[in-house]
C-alpha distance (Angstrom), angle and dihedral (degrees) to the residues before:
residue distance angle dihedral
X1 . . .
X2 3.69 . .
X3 4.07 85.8 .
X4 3.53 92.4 45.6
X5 3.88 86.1 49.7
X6 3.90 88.2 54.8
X7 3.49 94.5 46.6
X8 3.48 102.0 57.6
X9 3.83 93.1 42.7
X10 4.08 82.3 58.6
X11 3.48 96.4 49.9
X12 3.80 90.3 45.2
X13 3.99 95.7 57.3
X14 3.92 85.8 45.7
X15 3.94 92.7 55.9
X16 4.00 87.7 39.5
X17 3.96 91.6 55.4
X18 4.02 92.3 39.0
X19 3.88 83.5 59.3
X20 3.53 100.3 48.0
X21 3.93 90.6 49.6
X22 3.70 87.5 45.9
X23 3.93 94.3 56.1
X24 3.37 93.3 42.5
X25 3.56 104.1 -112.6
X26 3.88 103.9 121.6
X27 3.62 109.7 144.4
X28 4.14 126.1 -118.4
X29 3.61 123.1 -86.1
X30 3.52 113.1 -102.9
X31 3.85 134.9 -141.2
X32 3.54 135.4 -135.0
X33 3.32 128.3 -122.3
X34 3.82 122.3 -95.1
X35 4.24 110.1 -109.1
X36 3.36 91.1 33.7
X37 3.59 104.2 157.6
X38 3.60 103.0 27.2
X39 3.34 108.1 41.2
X40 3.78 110.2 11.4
X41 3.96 106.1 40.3
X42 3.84 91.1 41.0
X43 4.01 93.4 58.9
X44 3.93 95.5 35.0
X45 4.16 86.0 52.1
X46 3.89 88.9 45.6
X47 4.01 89.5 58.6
X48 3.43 98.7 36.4
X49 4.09 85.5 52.4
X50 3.92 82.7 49.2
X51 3.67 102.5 53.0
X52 3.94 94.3 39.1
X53 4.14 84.2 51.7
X54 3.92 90.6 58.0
X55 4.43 91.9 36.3
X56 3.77 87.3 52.4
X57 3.63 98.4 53.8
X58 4.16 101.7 36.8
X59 3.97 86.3 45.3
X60 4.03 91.1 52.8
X61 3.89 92.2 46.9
X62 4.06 88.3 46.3
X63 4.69 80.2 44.8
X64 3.56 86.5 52.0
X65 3.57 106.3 46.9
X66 3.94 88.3 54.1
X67 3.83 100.2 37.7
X68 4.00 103.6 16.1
X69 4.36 92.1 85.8
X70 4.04 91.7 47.2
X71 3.91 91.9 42.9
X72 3.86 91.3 56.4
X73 3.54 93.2 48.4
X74 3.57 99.3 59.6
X75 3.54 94.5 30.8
X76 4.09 75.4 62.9
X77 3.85 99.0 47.0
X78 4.10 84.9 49.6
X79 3.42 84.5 51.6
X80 3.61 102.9 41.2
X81 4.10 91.0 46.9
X82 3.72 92.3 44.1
X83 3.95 90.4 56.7
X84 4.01 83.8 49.8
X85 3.83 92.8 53.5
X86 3.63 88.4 50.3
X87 4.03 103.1 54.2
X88 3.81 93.5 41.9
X89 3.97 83.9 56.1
X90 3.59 93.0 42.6
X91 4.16 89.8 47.8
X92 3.72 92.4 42.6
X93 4.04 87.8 50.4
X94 3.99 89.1 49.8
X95 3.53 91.8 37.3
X96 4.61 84.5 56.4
X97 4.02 88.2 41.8
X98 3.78 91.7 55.9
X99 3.62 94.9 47.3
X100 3.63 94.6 42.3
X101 3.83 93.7 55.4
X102 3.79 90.9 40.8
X103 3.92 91.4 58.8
X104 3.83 87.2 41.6
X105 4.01 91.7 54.0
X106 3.44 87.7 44.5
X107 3.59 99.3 53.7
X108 3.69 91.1 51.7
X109 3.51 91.2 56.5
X110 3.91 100.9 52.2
X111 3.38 100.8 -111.8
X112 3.92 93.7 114.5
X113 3.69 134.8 22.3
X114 4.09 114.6 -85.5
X115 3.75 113.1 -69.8
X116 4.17 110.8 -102.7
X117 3.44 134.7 -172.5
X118 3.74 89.4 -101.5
X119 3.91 98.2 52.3
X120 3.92 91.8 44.0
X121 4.06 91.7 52.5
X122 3.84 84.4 46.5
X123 3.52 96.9 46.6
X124 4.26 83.7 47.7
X125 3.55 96.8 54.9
X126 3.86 95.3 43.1
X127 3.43 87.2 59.7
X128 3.50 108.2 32.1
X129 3.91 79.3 60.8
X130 3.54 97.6 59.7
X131 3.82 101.7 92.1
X132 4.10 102.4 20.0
X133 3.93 93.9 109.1
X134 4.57 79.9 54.8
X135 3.95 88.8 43.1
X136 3.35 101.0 40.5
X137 4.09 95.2 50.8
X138 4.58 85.1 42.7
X139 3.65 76.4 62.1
X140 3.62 107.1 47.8
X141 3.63 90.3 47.3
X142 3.70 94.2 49.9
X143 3.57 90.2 51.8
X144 4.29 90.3 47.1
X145 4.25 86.1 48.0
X146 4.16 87.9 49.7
X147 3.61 90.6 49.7
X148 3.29 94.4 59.0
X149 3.88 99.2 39.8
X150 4.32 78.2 57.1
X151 3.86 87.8 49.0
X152 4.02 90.8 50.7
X153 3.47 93.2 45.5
X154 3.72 105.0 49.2
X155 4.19 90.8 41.4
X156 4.24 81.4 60.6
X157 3.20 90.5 47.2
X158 3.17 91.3 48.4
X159 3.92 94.4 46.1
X160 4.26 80.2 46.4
X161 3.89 91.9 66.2
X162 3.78 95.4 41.4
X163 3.64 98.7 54.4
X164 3.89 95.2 45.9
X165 3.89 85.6 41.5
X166 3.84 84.3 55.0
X167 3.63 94.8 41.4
X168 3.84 101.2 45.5
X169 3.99 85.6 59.1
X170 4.15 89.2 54.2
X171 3.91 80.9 51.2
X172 3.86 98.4 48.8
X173 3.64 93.1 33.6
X174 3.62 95.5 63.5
X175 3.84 90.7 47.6
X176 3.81 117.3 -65.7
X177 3.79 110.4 128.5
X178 3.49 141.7 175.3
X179 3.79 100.5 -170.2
X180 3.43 104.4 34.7
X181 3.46 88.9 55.9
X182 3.87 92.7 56.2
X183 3.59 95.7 42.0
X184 3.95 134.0 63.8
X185 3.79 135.0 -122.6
X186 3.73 136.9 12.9
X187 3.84 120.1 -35.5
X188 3.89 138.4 -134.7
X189 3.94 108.1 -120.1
X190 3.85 83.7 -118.0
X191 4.18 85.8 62.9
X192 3.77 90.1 44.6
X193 4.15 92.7 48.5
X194 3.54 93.5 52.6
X195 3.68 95.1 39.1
X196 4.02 85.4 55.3
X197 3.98 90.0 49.6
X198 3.81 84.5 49.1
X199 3.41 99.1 48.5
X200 3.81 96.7 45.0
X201 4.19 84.1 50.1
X202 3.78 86.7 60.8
X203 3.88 97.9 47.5
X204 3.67 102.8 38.8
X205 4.69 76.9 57.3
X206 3.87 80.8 65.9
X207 3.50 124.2 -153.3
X208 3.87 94.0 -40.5
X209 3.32 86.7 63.1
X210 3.76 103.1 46.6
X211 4.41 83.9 42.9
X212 4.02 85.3 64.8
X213 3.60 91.5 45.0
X214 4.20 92.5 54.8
X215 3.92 90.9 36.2
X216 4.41 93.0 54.1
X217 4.03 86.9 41.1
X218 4.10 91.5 47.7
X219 4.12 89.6 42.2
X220 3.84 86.9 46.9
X221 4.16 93.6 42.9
X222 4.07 86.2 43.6
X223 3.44 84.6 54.3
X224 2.94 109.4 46.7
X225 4.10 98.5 51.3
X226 3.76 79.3 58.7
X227 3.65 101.8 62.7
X228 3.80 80.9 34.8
X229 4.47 93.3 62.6
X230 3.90 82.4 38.1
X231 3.37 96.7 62.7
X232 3.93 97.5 38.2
């Protein structure tokens, strides 16, 4: 559905843009700005790294003040379930290593036939057998109380992304833009809508996002003043 969804939207903007050639109404090329990527990109990158810094950190306070409470409780329950998985194994595994050593002792007193390999894999699985039904449900309700720690973790994440979405477009909205600040001259309020939409994009990444921005544009600079003393 969700690919269906995207596909339509796709086709839409195509037949939107094959309309607005048709009629004529294709707006002017535009130019970029002289200095572009050693003065201009470096600065807008620098305050874009700035202002998702500061989003980042007020947005997790705001993610932890509705999620923090019912993370720590079922990161407790995990807890608290996993620590009951462990001493039933650890009693069952005493439990085996006191029978084992009994039928051993007894053996070497007479009182039952020699211990084989066939009477110490029975004796094993007899006992190994005892508390299954206890392990087996410690397990299924570990798994149920992880589930749910997922569940709460990806809906703040979730929440995460939609508040800094929200908040990035506050930010560009009132004037913080990455296109207009690359390109020159006046705008259409088309340009400065989608340059908002981009902008916010970039800020609700974060500062991981705007980090792989500066490192491809510094491999591509760095690169290119190679091929540049290469060819002098």
């Amino acid at each position: 559905m969700k690919q269906k969804s995207a596909q339509y939207v796709l086709l839409a903007s195509v037949l939107l843009l094959g309309v607005v050639w048709w009629a004529g109404q294709m707006p002017l090329l535009l130019a970029f700005k002289p200095k572009l990527a050693t003065e201009i990109v470096p600065g807008l990158l620098t305050g874009l790294f700035v202002i998702a810094a500061v989003s980042e950190r007020a947005i997790a306070v705001l993610n932890d003040i509705w999620f923090g409470e019912s993370r720590e409780n079922q990161q407790e329950l995990v807890r608290a379930k996993g620590k009951e998985l462990e001493s039933v194994l650890s009693s069952s595994r005493a439990t085996l290593d006191m029978h084992s050593k009994i039928a051993i002792e007894a053996a070497r007193a007479g009182s039952i036939p020699p211990l084989t390999a066939e009477s110490i894999a029975a004796i094993t699985s007899s006992n190994a057998g005892f508390p299954a039904a206890r392990i087996e449900a410690i397990c299924a309700d570990l798994a149920v109380q992880n589930q749910t720690l997922v569940t709460v973790d990806a809906k703040a994440d979730r929440t995460r992304l939609s508040l800094a979405f929200v908040a990035s477009l506050l930010v560009a909205f009132v004037g913080v833009r990455v296109l207009d600040s690359l390109l020159e001259g006046t705008h259409p309020p088309l340009f400065q809508f989608v340059d908002i939409v981009l902008t916010a994009g970039v800020l609700a990444g974060g500062t991981t996002a705007i980090n792989a921005i500066s490192e491809l544009l510094g491999g591509y600079l760095n690169a290119s003043r190679k091929r540049a003393l290469e060819g002098s």
